[in-house]
C-alpha positions in Angstrom: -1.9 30.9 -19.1 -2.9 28.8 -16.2 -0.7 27.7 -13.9 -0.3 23.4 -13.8 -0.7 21.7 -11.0 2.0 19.7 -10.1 2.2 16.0 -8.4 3.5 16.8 -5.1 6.0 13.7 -4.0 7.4 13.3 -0.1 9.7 10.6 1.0 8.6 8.8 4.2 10.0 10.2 7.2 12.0 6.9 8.0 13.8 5.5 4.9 13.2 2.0 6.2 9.6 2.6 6.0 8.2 1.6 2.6 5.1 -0.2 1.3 5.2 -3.8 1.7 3.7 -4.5 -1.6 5.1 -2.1 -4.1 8.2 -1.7 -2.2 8.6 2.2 -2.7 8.8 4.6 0.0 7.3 7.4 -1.7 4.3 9.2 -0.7 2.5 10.4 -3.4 -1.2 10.1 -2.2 -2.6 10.6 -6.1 -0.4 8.0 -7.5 -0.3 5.8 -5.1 -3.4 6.4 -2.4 -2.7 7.2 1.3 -0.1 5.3 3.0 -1.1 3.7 5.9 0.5 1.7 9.0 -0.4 -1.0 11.6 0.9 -3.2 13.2 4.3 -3.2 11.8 3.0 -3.6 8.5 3.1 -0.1 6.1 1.2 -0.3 2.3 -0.2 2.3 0.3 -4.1 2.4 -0.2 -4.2 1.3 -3.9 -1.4 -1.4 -3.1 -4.1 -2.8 -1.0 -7.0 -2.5 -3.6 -4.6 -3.6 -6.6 -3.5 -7.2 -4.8 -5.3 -9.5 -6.3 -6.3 -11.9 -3.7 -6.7 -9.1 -1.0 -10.4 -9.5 0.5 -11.8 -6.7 2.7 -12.6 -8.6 5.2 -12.9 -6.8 8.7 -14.8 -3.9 9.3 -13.9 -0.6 8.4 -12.5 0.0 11.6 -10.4 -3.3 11.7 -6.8 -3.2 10.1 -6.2 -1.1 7.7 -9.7 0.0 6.2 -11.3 -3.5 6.8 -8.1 -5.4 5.4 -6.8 -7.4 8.3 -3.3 -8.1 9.0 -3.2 -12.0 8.8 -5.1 -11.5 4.6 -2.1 -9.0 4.2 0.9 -11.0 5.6 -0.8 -13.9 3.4 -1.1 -11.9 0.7 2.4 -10.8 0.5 3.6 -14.3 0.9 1.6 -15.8 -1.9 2.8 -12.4 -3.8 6.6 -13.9 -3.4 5.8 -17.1 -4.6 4.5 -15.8 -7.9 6.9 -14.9 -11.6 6.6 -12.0 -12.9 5.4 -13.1 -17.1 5.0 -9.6 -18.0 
């Protein structure tokens, strides 16, 4: 019988460091995408596709994969605004 493979899950190395978005500090690249920083600001890949206004707007060189830090930081505060209806 073949082995499963099995989700591997790491913590962040500093437990103040978490995703802006999703507010986890997990690192589970599969569930979550690759965690990424800059400029103070830390989010997970699919965080980043899943926001709903978020617009790739820089390069792929510029922010974090072409999201730039001023669509993120306005991003997260229109997310704050919003009720969750679910």
């Amino acid at each position: 019988m073949p082995k499963r493979n099995r989700q591997r899950t790491h913590q962040i190395e500093n437990r103040n460091d978490k995703c802006v978005f999703c507010e986890t500090s997990e690192d589970n690249e599969l569930k979550y995408g690759k965690i990424y920083e800059h400029e103070g600001i830390m989010t997970h890949y699919y965080c980043l596709l899943l926001s709903s206004n978020m617009q790739q707007k820089g390069n792929d060189d510029e922010g974090i994969l072409g999201f730039l830090t001023i669509d993120i930081l306005n991003e997260l505060k229109r997310g704050k605004r919003l009720a969750c209806s679910y």
